[in-house]
BALOBA-1460 file (C-alpha; in Angstrom, 3 decimals):
// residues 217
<rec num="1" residu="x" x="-232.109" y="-63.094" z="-68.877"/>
<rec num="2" residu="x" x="-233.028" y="-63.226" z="-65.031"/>
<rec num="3" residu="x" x="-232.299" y="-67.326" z="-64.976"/>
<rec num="4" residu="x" x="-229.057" y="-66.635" z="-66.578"/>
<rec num="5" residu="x" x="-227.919" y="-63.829" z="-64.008"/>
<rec num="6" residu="x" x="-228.829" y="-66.080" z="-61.375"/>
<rec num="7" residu="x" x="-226.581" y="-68.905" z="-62.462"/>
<rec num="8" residu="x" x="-223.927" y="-66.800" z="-63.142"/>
<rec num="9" residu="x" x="-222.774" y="-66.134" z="-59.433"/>
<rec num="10" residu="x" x="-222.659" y="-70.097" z="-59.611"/>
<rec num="11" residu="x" x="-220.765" y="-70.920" z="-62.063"/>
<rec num="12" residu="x" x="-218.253" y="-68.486" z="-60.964"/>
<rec num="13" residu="x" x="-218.511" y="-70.084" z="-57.372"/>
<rec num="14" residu="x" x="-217.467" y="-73.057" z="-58.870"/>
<rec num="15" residu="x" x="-214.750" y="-72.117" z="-60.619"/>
<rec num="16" residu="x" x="-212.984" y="-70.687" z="-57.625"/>
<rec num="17" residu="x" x="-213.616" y="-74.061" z="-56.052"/>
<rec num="18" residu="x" x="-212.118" y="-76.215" z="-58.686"/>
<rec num="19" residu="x" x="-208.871" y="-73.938" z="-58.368"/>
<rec num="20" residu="x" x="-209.027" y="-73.806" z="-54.812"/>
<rec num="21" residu="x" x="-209.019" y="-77.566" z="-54.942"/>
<rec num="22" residu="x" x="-206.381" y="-77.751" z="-57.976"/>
<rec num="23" residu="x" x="-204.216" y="-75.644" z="-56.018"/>
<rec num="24" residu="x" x="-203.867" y="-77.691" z="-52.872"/>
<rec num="25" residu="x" x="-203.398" y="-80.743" z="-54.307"/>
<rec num="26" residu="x" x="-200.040" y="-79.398" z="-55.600"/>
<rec num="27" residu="x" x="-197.059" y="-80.452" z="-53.333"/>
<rec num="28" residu="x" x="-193.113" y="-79.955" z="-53.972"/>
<rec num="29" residu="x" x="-190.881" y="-82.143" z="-54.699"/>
<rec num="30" residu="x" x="-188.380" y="-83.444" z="-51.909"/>
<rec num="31" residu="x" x="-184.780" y="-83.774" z="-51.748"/>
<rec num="32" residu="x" x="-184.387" y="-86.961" z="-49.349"/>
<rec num="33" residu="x" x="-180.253" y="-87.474" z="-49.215"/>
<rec num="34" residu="x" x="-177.869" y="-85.967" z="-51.866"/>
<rec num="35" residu="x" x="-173.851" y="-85.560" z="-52.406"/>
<rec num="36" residu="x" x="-171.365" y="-83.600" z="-54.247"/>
<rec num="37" residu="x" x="-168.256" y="-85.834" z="-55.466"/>
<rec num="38" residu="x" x="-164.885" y="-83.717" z="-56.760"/>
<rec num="39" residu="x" x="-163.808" y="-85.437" z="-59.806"/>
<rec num="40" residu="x" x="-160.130" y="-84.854" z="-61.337"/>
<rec num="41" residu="x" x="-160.190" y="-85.347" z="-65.249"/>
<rec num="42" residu="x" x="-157.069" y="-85.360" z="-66.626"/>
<rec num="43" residu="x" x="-156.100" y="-82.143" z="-68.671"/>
<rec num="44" residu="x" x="-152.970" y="-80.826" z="-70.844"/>
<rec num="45" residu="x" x="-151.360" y="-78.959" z="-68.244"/>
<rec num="46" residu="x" x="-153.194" y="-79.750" z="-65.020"/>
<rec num="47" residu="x" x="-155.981" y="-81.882" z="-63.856"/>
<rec num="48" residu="x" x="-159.807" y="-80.112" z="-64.614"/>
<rec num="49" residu="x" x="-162.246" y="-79.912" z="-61.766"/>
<rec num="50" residu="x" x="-165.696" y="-80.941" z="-62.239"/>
<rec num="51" residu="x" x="-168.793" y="-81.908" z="-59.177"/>
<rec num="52" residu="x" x="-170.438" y="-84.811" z="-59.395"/>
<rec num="53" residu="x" x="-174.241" y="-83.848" z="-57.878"/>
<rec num="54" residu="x" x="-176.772" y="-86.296" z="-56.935"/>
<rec num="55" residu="x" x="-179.550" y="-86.305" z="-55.105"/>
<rec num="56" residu="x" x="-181.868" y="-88.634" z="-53.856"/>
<rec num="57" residu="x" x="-185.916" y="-87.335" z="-54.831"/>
<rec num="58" residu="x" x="-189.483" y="-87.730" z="-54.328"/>
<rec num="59" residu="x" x="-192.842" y="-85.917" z="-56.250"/>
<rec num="60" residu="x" x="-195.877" y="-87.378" z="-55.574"/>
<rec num="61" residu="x" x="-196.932" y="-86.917" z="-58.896"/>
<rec num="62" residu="x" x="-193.637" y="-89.242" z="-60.106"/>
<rec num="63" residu="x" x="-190.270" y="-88.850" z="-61.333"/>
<rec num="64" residu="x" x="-191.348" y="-88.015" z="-64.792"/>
<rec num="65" residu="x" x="-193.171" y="-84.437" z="-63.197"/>
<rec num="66" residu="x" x="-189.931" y="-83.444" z="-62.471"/>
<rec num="67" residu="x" x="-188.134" y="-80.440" z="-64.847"/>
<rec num="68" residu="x" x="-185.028" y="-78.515" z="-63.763"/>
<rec num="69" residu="x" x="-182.404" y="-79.047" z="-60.943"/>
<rec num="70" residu="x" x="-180.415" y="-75.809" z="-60.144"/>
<rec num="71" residu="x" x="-177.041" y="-75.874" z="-58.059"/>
<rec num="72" residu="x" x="-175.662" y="-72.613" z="-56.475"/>
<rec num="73" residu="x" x="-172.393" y="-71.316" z="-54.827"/>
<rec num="74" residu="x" x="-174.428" y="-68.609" z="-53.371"/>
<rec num="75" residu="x" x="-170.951" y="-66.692" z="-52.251"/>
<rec num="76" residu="x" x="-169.159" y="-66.954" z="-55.901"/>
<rec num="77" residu="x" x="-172.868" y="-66.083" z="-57.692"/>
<rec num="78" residu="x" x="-172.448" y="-68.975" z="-59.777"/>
<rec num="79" residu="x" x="-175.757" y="-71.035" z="-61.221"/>
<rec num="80" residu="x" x="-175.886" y="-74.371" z="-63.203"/>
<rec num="81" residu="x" x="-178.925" y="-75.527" z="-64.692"/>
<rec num="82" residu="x" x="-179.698" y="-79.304" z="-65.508"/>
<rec num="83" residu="x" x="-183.234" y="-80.138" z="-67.182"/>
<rec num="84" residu="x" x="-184.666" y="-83.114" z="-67.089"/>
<rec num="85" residu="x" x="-183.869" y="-84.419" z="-70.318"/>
<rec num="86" residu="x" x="-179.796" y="-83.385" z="-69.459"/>
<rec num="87" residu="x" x="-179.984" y="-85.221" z="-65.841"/>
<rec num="88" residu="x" x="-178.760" y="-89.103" z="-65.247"/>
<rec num="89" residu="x" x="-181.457" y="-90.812" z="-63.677"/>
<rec num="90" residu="x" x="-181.100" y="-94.126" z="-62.107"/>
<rec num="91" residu="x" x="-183.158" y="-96.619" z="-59.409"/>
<rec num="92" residu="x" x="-181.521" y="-97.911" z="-56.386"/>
<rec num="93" residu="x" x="-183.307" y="-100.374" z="-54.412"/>
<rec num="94" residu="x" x="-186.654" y="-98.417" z="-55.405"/>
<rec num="95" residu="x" x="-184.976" y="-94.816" z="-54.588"/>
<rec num="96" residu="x" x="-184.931" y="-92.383" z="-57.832"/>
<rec num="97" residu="x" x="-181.754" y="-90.072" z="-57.943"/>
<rec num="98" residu="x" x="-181.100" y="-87.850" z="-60.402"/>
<rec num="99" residu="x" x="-177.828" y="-85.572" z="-61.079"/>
<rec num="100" residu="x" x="-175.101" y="-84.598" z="-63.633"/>
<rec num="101" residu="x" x="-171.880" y="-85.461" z="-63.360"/>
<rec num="102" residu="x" x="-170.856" y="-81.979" z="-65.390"/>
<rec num="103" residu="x" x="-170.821" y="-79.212" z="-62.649"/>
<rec num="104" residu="x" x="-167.658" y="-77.154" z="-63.944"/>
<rec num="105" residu="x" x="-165.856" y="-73.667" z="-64.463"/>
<rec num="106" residu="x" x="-164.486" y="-72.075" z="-67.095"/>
<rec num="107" residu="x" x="-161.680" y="-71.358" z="-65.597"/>
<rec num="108" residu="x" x="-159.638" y="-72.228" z="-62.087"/>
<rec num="109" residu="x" x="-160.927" y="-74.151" z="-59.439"/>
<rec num="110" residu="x" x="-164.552" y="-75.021" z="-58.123"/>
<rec num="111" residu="x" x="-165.202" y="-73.394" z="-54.805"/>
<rec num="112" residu="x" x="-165.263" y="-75.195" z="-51.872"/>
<rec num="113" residu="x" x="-167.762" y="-73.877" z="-48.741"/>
<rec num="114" residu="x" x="-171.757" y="-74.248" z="-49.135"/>
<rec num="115" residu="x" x="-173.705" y="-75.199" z="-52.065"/>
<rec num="116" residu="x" x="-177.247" y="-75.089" z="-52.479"/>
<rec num="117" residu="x" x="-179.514" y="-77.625" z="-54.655"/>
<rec num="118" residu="x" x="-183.244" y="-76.867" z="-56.195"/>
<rec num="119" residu="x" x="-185.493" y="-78.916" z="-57.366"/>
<rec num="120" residu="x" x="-188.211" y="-77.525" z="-59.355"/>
<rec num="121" residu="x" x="-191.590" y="-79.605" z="-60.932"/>
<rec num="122" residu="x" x="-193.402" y="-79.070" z="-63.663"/>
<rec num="123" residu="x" x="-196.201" y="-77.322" z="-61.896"/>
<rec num="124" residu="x" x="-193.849" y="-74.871" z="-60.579"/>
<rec num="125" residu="x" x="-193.619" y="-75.869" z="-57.162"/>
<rec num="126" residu="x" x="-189.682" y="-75.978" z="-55.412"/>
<rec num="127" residu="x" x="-187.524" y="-77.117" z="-52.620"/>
<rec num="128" residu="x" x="-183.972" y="-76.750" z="-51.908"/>
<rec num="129" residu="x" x="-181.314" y="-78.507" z="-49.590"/>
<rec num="130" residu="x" x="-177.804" y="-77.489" z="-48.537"/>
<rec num="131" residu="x" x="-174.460" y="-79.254" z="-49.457"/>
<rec num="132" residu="x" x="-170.719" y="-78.842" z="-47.976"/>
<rec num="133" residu="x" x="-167.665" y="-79.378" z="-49.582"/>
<rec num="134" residu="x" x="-164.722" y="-78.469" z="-48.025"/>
<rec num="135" residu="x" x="-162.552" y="-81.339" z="-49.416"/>
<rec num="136" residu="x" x="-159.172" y="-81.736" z="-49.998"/>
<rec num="137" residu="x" x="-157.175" y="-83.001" z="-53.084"/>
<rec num="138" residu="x" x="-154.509" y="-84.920" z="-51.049"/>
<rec num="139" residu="x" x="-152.903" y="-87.153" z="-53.594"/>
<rec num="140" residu="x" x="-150.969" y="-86.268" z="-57.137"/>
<rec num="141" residu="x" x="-153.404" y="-86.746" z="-59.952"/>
<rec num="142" residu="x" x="-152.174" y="-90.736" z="-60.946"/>
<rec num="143" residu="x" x="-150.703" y="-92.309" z="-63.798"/>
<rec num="144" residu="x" x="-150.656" y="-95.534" z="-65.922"/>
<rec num="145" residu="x" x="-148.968" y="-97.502" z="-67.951"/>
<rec num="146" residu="x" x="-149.872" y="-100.599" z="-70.003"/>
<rec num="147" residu="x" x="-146.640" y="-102.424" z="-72.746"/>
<rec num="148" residu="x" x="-146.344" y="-105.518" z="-73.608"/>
<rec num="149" residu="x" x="-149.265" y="-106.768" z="-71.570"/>
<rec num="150" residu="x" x="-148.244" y="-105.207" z="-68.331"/>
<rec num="151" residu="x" x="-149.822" y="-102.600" z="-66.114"/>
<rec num="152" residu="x" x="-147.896" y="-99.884" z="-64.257"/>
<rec num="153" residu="x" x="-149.843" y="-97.617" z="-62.131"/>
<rec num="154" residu="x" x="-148.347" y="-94.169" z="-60.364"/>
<rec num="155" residu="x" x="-151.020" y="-93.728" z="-57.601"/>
<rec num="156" residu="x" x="-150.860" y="-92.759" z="-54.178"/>
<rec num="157" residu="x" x="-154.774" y="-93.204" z="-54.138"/>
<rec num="158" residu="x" x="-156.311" y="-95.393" z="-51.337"/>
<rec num="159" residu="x" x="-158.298" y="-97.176" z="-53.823"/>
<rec num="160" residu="x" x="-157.707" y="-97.652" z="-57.633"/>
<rec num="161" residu="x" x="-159.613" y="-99.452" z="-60.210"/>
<rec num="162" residu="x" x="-159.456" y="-99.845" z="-64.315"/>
<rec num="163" residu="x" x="-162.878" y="-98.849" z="-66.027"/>
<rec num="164" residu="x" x="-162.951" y="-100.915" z="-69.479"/>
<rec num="165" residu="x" x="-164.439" y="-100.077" z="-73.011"/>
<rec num="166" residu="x" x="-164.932" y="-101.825" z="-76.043"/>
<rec num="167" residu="x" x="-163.644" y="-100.340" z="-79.552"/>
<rec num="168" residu="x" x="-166.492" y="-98.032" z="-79.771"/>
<rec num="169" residu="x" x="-165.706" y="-96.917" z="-76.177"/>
<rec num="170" residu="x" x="-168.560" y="-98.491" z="-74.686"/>
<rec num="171" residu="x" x="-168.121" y="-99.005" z="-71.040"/>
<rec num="172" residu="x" x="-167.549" y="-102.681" z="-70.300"/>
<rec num="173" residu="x" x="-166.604" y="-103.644" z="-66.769"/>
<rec num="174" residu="x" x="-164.548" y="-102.196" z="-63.517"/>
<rec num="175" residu="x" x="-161.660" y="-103.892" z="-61.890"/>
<rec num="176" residu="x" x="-160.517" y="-103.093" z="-58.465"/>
<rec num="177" residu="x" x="-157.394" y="-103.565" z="-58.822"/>
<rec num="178" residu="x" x="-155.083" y="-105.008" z="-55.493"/>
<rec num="179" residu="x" x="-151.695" y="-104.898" z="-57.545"/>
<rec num="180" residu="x" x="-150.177" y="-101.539" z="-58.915"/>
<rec num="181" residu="x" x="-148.246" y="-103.429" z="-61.429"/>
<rec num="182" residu="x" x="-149.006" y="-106.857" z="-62.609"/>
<rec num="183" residu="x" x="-150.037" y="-108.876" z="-65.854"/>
<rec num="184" residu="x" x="-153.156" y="-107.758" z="-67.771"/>
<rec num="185" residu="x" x="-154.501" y="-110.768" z="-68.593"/>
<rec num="186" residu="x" x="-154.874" y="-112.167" z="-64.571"/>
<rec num="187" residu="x" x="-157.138" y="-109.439" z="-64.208"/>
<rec num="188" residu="x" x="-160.198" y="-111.204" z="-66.259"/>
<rec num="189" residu="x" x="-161.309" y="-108.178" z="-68.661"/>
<rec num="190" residu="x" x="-163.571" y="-108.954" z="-70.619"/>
<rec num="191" residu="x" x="-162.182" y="-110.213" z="-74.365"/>
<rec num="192" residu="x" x="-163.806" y="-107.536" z="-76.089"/>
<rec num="193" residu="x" x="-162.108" y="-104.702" z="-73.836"/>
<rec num="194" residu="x" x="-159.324" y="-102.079" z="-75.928"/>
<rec num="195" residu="x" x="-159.027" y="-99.477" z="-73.943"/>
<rec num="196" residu="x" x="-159.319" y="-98.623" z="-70.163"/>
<rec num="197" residu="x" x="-158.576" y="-95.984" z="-67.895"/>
<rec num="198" residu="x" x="-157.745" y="-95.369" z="-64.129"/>
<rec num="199" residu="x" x="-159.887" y="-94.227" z="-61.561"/>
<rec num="200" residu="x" x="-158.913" y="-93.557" z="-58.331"/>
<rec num="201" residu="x" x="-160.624" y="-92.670" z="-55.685"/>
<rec num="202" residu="x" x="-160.351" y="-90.941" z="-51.899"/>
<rec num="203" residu="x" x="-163.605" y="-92.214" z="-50.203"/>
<rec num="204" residu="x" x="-162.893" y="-90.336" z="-47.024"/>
<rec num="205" residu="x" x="-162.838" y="-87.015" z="-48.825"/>
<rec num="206" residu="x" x="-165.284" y="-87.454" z="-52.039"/>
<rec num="207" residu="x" x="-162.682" y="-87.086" z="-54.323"/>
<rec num="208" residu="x" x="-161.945" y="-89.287" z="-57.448"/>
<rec num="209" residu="x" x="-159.315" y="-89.140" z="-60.649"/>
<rec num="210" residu="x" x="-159.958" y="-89.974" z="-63.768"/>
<rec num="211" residu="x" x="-157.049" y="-90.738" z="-66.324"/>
<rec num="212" residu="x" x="-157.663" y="-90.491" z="-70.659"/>
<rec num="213" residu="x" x="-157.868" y="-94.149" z="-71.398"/>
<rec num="214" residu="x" x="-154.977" y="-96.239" z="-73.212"/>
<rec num="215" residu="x" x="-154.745" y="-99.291" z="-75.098"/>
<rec num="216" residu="x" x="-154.348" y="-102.491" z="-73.662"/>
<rec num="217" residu="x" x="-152.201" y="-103.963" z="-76.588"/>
């Protein structure tokens, strides 16, 4: 009984170790670079507001150790949560970014003013970065047009491109387009393309339109 109450102490010395040691090697994540994009969908009576938010991340134990991205509008008390199996995730010259592209009200308009980003692991550990929007919607939300093989577009948009999709809707290409009228078939879609839609974009103020899609025939 003695030789086992002396190794006791022990043991429990070493299990406060092996935490100690468990615990430091935690880190959080890191939010490198990031952006909030206003996006106008096009709606029955007026256009519908949704952020695009993506931000640029690093864990040290890998992408895949990372769980929940919240945004908040600290001001309105408003909270969106995006887990990882929700987020987009995509690789740019070796740089992991994650986001959604589904940041939305029920009702009204998103706030502008200061947003606030946090990125949470799986071993609990946190960080959080600031965003700004104060953006304006400068343009009327555009239009097109496509009969008898020819496109008419109603934009005031500095830059304005069809996105294409296949009969399933599957996205097939984007053309910038330098015309706002013209013939469809000098703009080289794809042959299997059926439907498209318009995007147009601000650049200058992060702000983007997005039409329903149309046929092209």
């Amino acid at each position: 009984m003695k030789k086992n109450a002396g190794i006791t102490p022990y043991i429990a010395f070493f299990a406060v170790l092996v935490t100690m040691l468990i615990s430091c090697t935690r880190s959080a994540p890191e939010i490198t670079y990031g952006y909030l994009q206003l996006v106008l969908y096009q709606g029955h009576d007026k256009p519908i507001e949704h952020f695009s938010l993506f931000i640029m991340c690093e864990d040290e134990d890998g992408i895949d150790n990372l769980e929940e991205l919240y945004l908040y509008h600290d001001r309105e008390q408003l909270r969106w949560k995006i887990t990882s199996d929700e987020w987009i995730h995509y690789n740019n010259d070796g740089k992991d970014w994650i986001g959604t592209r589904s940041i939305a009200v029920t009702e009204g308009e998103l706030p502008r003013g200061m947003y606030r980003a946090v990125l949470v692991n799986k071993g609990g550990e946190s960080t959080e970065r600031n965003f700004t929007y104060d953006g304006n919607v400068s343009f009327t939300f555009p239009e097109i047009e496509i009969s008898g093989g020819v496109y008419i577009i109603k934009s005031q948009w500095p830059v304005n491109r069809l996105v294409c999709y296949d009969i399933n809707g599957n996205f097939q290409s984007t053309i910038t387009l330098s015309s706002l009228s013209g013939n469809i078939s000098v703009l080289g879609m794809p042959s299997g393309v059926r439907t498209v839609a318009l995007w147009a974009e601000d650049e200058s103020n992060f702000c983007s339109a997005f039409t329903n899609v149309v046929p092209v025939n």
